[in-house]
C-alpha positions in Angstrom: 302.6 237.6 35.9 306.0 238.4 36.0 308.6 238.4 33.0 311.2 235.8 32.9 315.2 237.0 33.6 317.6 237.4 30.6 319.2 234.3 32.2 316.1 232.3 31.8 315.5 233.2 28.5 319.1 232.7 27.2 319.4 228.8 28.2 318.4 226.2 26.3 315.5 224.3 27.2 316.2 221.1 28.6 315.8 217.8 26.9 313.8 215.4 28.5 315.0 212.8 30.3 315.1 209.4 29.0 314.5 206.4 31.0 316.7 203.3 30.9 313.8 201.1 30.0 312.4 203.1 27.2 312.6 201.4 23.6 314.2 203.5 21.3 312.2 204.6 18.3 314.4 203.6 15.9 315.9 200.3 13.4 319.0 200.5 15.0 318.3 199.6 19.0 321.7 198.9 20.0 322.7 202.5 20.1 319.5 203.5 21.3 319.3 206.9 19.1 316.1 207.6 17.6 316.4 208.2 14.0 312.7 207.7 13.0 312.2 211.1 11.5 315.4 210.4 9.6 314.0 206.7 8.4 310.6 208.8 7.2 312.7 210.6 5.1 313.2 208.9 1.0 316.8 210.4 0.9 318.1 209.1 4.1 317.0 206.0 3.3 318.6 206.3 -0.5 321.6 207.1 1.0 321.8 204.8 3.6 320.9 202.0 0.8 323.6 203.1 -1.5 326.2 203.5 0.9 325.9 200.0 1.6 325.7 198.7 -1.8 328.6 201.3 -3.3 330.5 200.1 -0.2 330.4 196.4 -1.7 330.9 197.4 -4.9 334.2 199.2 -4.8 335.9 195.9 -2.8 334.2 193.9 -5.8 335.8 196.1 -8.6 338.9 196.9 -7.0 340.6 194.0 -9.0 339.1 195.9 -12.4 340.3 198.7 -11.1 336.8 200.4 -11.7 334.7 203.1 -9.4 330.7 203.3 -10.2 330.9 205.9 -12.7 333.9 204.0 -14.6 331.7 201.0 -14.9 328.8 202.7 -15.9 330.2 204.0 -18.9 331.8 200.8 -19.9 328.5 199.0 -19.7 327.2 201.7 -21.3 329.3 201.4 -24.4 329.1 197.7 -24.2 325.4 197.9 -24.6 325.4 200.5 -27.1 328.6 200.2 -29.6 329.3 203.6 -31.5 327.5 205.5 -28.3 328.7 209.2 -28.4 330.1 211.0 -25.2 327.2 213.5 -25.2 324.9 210.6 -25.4 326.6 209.0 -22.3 326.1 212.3 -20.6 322.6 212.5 -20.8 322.1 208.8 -20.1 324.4 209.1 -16.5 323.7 212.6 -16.1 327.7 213.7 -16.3 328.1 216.8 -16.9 330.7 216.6 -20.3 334.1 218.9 -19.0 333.8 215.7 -16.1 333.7 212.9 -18.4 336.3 214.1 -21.1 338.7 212.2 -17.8 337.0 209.3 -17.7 337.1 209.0 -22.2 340.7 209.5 -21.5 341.5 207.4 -18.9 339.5 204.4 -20.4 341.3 205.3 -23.1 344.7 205.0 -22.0 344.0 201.8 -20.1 343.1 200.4 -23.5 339.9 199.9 -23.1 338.4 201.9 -25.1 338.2 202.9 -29.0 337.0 206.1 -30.4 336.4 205.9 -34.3 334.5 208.3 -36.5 330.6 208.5 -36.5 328.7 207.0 -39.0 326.7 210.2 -39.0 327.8 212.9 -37.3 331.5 214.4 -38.6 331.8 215.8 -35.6 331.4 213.0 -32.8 333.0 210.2 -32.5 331.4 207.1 -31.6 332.7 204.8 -28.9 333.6 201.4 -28.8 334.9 198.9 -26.6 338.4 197.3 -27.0 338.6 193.8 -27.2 340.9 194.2 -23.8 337.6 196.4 -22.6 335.2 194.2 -23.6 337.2 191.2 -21.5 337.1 193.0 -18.3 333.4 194.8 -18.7 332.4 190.9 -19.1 334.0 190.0 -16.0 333.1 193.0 -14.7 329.3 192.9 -15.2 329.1 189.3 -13.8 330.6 190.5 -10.8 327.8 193.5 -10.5 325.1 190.4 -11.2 326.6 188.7 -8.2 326.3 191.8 -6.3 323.4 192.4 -6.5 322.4 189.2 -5.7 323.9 189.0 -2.6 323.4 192.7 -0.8 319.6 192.5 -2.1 319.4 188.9 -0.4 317.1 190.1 2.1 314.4 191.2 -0.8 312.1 188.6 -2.8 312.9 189.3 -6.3 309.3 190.8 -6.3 310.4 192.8 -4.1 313.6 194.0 -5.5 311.8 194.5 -8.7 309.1 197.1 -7.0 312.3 198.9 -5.3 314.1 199.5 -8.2 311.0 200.6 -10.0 310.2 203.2 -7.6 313.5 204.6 -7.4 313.1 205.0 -11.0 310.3 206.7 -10.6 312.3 209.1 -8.4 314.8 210.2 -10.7 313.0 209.9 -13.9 311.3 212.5 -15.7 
């Protein structure tokens, strides 16, 4: 047997040849790219889920003038008066130098209060304005909506299981 040339062994192999009547393997047949590994994959799909529901979302709070993270913390503080900015933190997972800009900003939109703790002299619990509470209202109803409408294609059994898997995912 002989070897095989440098030049052989430099190329790259070449990809097989597809045929024009071969189905792709793949959700998306009109471009006819086979993303199946890609689908097996929980993160792709993640992604691809909240891209799509994200990309709703901003059009929907653009008039609020609120990105994901904004409302989060707002509902947040709706849902838990007097919360403390550490506790927000650890419930969203922001690291603290990242959301002493957001306390501010909310702040200086008036949407926010910060009074004194009850029981820590240190923190400061916060509250929402009455302006803030207004446009969280309006806000959340918007998010019910939503959801609603980009999960349309899920039975609410369905939806339910999703988001308690997901959960599952990022939960300790």
């Amino acid at each position: 047997m002989s070897e095989p040339s440098v030049a052989n062994t430099l190329r790259r192999p070449r990809s097989p040849r597809k045929t024009a009547t071969a189905a792709p393997t793949t959700a998306d047949s009109d471009t006819g790219i086979d993303t199946s590994y890609l689908e097996s994959l929980l993160g792709y799909n993640a992604r691809r889920a909240a891209l799509a529901v994200i990309g709703v979302f901003l059009q929907r709070m653009a008039p609020f003038g609120l990105r994901p993270v904004d409302f989060s913390v707002l509902t947040l503080i709706a849902h838990n008066p007097g919360i403390t900015s550490r506790q927000v933190c650890a419930a969203l997972d922001i690291l603290p130098p990242n959301l002493v800009g957001m306390i501010k900003s909310l702040d200086k939109r008036g949407l926010i209060e910060r009074r004194p703790h009850p029981t820590d002299r240190r923190a400061q619990g916060l509250h929402l304005s009455p302006t803030g509470k207004k446009l969280q209202k309006s806000a959340q109803a918007t998010a019910t909506q939503l959801e609603i409408d980009v999960a349309s294609r899920l039975t609410a059994k369905e939806l339910d299981t999703l988001k308690t898997l997901l959960s599952r995912v990022y939960r300790p």
